[in-house]
C-alpha positions as CSV (number, residue, x, y, z in Angstrom):
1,X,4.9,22.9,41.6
2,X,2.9,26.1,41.5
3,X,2.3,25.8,44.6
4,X,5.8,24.9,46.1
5,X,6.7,28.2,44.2
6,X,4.3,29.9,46.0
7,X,5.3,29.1,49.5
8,X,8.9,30.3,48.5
9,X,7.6,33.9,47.4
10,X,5.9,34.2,50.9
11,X,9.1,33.0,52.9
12,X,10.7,35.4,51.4
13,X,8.5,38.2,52.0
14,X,8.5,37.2,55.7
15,X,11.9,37.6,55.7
16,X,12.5,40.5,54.7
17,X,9.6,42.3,56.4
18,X,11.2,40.1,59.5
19,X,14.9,42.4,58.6
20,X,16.7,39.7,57.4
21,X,19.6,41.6,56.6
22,X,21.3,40.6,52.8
23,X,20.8,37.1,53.4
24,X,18.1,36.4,50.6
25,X,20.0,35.3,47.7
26,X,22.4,33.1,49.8
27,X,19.4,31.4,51.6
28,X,17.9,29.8,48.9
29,X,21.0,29.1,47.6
30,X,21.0,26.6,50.0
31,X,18.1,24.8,48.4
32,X,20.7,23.8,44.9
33,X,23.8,23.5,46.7
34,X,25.4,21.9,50.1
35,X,25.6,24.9,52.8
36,X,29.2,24.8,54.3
37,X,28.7,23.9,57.9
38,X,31.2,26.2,59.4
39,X,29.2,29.0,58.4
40,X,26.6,28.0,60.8
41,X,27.6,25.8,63.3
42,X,29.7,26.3,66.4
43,X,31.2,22.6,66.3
44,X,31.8,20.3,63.8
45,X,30.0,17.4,65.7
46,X,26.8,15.5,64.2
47,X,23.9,17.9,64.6
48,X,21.1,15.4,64.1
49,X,17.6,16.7,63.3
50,X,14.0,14.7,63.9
51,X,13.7,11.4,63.5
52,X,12.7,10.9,59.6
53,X,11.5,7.4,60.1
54,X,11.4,3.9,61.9
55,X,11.7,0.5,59.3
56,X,10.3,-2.1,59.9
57,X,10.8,-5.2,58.2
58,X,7.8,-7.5,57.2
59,X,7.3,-10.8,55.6
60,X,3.8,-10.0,53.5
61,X,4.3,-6.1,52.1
62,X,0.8,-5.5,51.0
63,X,-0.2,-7.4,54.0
64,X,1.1,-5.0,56.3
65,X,0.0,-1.9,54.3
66,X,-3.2,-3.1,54.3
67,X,-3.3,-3.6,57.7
68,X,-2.5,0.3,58.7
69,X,-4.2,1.5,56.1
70,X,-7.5,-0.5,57.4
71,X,-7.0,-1.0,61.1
72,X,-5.2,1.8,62.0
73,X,-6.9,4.3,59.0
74,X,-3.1,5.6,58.8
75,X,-2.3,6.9,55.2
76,X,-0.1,4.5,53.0
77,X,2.3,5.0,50.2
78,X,2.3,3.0,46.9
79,X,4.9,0.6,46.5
80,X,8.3,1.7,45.7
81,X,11.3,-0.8,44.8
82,X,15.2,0.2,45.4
83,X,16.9,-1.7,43.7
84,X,20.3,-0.2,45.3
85,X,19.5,-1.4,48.6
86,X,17.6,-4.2,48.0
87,X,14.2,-3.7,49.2
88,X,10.1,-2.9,48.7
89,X,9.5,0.1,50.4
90,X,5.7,1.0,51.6
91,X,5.5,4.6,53.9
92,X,3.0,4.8,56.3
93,X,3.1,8.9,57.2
94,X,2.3,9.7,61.0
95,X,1.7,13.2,62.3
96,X,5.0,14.0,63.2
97,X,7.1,11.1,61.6
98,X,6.9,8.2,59.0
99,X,6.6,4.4,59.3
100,X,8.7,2.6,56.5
101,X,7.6,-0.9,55.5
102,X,10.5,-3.2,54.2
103,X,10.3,-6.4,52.1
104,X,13.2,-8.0,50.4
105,X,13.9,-7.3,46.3
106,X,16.4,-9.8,45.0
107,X,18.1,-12.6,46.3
108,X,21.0,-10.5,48.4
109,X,18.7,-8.8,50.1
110,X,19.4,-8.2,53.6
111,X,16.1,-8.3,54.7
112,X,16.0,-11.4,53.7
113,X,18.3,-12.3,56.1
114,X,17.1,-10.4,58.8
115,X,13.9,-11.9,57.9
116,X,15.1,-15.5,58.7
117,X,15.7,-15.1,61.9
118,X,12.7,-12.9,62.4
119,X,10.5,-14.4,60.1
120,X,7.4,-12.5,61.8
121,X,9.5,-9.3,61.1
122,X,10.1,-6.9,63.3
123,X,12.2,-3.1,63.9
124,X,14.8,-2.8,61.6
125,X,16.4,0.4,61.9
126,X,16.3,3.8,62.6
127,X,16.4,6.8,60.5
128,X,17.9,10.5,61.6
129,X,18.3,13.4,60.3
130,X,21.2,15.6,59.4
131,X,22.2,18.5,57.6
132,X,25.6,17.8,56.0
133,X,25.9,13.8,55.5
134,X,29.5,13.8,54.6
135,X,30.7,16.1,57.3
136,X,28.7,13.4,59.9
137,X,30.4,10.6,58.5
138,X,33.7,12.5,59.3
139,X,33.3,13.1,62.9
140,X,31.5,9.6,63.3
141,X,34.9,8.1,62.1
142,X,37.1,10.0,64.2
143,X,34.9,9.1,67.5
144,X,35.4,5.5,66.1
145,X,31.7,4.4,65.1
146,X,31.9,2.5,62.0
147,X,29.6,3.6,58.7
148,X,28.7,0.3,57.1
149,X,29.7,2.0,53.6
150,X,32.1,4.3,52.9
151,X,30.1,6.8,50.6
152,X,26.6,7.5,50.7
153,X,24.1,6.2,48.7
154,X,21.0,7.4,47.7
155,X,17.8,6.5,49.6
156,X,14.3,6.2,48.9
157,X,13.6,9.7,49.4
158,X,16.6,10.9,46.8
159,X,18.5,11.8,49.4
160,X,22.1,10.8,50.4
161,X,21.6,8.2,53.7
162,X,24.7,5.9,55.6
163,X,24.1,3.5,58.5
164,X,26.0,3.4,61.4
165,X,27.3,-0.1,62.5
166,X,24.5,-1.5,65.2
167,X,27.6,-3.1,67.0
168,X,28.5,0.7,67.6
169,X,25.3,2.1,68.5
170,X,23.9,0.1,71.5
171,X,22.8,-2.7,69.0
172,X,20.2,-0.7,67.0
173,X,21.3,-0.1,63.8
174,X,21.0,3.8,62.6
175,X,20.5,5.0,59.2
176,X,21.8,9.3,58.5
177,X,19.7,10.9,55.8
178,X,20.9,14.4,54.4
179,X,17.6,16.1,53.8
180,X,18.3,19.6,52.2
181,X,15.4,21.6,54.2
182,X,17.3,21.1,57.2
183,X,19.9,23.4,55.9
184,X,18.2,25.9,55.3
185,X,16.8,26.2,58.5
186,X,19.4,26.3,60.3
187,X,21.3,28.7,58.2
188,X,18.1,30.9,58.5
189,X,17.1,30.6,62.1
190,X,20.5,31.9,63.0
191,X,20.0,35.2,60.8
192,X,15.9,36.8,61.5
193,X,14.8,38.1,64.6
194,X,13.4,36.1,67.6
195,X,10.2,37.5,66.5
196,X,9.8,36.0,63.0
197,X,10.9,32.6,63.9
198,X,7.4,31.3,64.1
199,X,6.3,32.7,60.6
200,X,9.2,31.6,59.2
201,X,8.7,28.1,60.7
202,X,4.9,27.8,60.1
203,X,5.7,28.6,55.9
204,X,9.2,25.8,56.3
205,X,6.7,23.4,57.2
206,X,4.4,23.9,54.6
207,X,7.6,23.8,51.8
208,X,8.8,20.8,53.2
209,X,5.7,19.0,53.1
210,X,5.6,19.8,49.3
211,X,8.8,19.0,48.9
212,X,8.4,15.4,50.1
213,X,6.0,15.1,48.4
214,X,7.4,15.9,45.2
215,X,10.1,13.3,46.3
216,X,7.7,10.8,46.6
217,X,6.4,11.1,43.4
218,X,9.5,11.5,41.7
219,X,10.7,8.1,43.3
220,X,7.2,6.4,41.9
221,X,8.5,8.0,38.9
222,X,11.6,6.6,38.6
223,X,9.9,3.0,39.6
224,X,7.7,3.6,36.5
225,X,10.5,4.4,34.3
226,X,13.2,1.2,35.2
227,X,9.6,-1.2,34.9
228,X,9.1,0.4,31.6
229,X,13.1,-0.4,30.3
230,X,12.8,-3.7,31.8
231,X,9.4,-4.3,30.3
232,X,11.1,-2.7,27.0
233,X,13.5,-4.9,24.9
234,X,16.8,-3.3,23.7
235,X,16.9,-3.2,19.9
236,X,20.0,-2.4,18.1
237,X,19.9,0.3,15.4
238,X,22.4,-2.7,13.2
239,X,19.9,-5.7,14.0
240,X,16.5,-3.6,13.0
241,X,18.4,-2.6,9.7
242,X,19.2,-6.3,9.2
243,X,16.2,-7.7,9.5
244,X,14.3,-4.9,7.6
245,X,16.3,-6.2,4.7
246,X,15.6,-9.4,5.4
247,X,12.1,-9.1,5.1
248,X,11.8,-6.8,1.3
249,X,14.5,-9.0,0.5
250,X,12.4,-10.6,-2.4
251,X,15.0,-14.2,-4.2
252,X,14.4,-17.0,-2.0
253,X,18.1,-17.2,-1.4
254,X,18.7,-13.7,0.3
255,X,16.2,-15.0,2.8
256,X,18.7,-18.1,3.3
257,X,22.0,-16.5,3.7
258,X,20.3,-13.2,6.2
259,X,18.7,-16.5,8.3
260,X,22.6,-18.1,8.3
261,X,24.0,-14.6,9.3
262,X,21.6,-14.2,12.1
263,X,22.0,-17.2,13.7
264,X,26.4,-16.2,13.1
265,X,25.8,-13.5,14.3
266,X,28.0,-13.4,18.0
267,X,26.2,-13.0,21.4
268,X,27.1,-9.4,22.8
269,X,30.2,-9.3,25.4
270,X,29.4,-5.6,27.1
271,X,32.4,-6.0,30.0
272,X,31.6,-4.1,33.2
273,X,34.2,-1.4,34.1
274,X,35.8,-1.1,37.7
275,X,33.5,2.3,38.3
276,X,30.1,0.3,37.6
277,X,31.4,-2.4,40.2
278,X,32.1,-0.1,42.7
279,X,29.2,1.8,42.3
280,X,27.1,-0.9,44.0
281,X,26.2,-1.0,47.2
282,X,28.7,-3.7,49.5
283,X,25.5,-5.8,49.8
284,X,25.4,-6.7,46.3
285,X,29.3,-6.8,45.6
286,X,30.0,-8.8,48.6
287,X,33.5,-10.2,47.2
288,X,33.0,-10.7,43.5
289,X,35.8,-9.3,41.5
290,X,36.1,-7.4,38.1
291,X,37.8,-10.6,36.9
292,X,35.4,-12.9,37.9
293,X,32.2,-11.1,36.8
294,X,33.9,-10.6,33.4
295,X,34.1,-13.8,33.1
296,X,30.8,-14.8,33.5
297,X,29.3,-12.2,31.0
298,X,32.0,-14.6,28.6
299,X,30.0,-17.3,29.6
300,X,26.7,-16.3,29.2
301,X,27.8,-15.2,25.8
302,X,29.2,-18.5,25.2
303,X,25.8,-20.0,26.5
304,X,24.0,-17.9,24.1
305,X,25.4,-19.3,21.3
306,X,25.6,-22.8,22.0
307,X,21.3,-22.1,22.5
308,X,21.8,-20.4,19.0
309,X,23.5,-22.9,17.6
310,X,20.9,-26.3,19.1
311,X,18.1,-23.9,17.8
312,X,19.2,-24.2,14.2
313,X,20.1,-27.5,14.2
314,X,16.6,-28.3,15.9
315,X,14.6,-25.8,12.7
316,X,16.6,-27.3,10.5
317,X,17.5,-31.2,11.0
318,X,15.2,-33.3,8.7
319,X,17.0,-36.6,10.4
320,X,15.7,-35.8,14.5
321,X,13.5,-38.4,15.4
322,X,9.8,-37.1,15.4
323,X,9.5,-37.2,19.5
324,X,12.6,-35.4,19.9
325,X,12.0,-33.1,17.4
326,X,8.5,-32.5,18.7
327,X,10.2,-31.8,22.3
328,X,12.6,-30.0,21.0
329,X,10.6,-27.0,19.1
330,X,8.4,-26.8,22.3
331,X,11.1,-26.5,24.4
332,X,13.6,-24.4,21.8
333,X,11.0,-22.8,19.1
334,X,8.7,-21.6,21.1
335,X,10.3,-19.7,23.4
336,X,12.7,-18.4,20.8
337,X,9.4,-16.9,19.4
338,X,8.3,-15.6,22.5
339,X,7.8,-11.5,22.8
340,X,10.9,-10.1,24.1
341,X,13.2,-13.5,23.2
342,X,12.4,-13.3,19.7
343,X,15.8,-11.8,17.3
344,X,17.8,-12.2,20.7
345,X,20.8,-14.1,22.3
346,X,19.3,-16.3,25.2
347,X,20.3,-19.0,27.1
348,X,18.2,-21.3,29.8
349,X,18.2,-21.9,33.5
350,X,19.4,-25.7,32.9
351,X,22.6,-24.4,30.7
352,X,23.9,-23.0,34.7
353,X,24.8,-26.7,35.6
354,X,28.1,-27.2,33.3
355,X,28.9,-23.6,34.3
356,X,32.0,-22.6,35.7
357,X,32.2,-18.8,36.9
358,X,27.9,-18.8,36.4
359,X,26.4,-21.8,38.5
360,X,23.3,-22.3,40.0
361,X,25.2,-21.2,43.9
362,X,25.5,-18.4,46.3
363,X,28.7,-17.0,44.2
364,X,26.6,-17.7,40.6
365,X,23.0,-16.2,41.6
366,X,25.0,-12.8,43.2
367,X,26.4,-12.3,39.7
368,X,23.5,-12.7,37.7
369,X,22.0,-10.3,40.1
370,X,24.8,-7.7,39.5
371,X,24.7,-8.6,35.5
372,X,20.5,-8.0,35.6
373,X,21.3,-4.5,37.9
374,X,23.9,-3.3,34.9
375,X,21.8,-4.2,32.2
376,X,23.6,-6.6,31.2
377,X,21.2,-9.3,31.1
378,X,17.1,-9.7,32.1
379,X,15.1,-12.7,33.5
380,X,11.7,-14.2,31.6
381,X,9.6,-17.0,33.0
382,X,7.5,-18.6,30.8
383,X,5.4,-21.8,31.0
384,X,6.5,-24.8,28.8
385,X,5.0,-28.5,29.5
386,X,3.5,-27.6,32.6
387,X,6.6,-26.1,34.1
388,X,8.3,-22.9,34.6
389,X,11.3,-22.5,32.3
390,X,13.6,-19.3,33.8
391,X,15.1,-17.7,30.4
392,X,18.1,-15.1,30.6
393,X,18.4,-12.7,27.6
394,X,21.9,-10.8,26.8
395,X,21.2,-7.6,26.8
């Protein structure tokens, strides 16, 4: 960071030894805020910039990055997951642009889709850029090229990106990314002298290389820290307090009636709002409804405590035969005591069958992956009996 600061001070010594006249303050400006366009530009058509990146979409991730890492000796980015767009991500950074390396994340990928007709992989898209994002997706709509979303979302670099509709675009489909630097250049080049172009440009390079690579780390951040709150149950302040008196609780019968009122105790019902639903990408929304996914975060509940209800009966029923019992406490018990299950509403894969909004189809598995993306609910596989038992906890 010391060093990005560093590069700033000299830019701005060039400029004004360069007789950049007043422009200072409002040129980094444009580093914190959107530069208007019309103070820059001639037009208001697209001005696209370099090419930020070709995607390519492969069906073994670390595969493929091990392969231009070790055949080609190319330098390779860490994993980083987007959740918001569905996909791995692995960059593989050229001299004068970047590789990106796709892999599906989640079952509505669209990878995966791509994938299955490719399944060797292949080029996936494009990736330009440009200076004002919004402003492009208004002239692209008036020439009549279709965005596939209406807003833009942010991409791997945290920056605002759009695709353009391949059907539009000679078949290839095009991604926009807004990437802040370019602003500034062009507000800048259009104010020095001829002269002091190329010191200007030599330090812009060396300031946007930092700065992506501050966005890089910042995204491996931001991986780190959505693992970590998956990795982290939720606790409620009410539950801890509960059980914390629970447990100095010393007459035998307190311990009885704070067991009753946990397993009572109602499976939480957090409702998604309209603005969290259309705050996912179209991919992941496809046609579910607020209605709909509502509905299923009833059911789940309602799953929950049917679980809660078998679990007690299974502790506490002195009448079971002994190989149902047995079964049963593998099955139930243990999993209820399972790091991260343990003091929680849960429900199993198998409970999906008699579902009616959450079944084991296309329409149940995209809700369960909007409910995981809201945190409403995580996934936890563990191994009972030889077999792989897929747990969903309420969140």
């Amino acid at each position: 960071m010391a060093r990005l600061g560093g590069l700033t001070v000299q830019i701005t010594s060039r400029l004004r030894q360069a007789g950049a006249k007043g422009c200072t303050k409002e040129l980094w400006a444009g580093l914190h805020q959107k530069a208007d366009p019309s103070a820059f530009k001639a037009t208001s058509e697209v001005q696209v910039g370099r090419l930020n990146h070709v995607a390519i979409a492969v069906p073994d991730l670390q595969q493929a990055a091990e392969r231009y890492r070790t055949v080609l000796g190319a330098k390779v980015s860490d994993v980083q997951e987007v959740p918001e767009h569905g996909v791995s991500v692995v960059f593989v950074e050229l001299a004068n642009t970047k590789l990106e390396l796709l892999h599906p994340l989640g079952d509505n990928s669209p990878i995966s889709k791509f994938l299955q007709k490719n399944p060797s992989g292949g080029l996936h898209h494009l990736c330009l850029e440009v200076a004002d994002i919004k402003a492009s997706m208004s002239h692209i709509a008036s020439t009549g090229v279709r965005c596939l979303d209406s807003k833009p979302k942010i991409g791997a670099h945290g920056n605002p990106v759009v695709f353009l509709h391949p059907k539009d675009n000679d078949g290839v489909l095009t991604e926009l990314e807004q990437v802040p630097i370019k602003e500034l250049k062009d507000l800048t080049l259009l104010r020095i002298d001829d002269s002091a172009k190329h010191l200007f440009q030599k330090d812009l390079t060396a300031l946007q290389a930092n700065v992506r690579a501050l966005e890089q780390k910042l995204q491996e951040i931001r991986t780190l820290v959505r693992r970590e709150k998956e990795a982290i149950p939720k606790v409620q302040a009410d539950g801890a307090a509960k059980e914390n008196r629970c447990s100095n609780a010393e007459p035998a019968g307190e311990h009885a009636d704070c067991g009753a009122d946990k397993r009572k105790r109602s499976a939480p019902r957090r409702y998604i709002t309209q603005d969290e639903l259309a705050s996912l990408s179209s991919y992941m929304r496809q046609r579910l409804t607020l209605e709909k996914v509502n509905a299923a975060v009833d059911e789940a509940a309602a799953h929950a405590e049917a679980m809660a209800k078998l679990l007690a009966g299974v502790r506490n029923s002195a009448k079971m035969p002994a190989a149902e019992r047995k079964r049963g406490q593998m099955l139930l018990v243990n999993v209820a005591s399972k790091e991260g299950v343990k003091g929680r509403h849960w429900f199993m894969e198998g409970d999906l069958k008699n579902g009616t909004t959450l079944k084991m189809d296309k329409t149940g598995k995209s809700i369960l992956t909007v409910l995981r993306h809201l945190g409403r609910m995580q996934e936890a596989r563990f191994t009972l009996e030889g077999t792989v038992q897929l747990v969903y906890i309420l969140q």
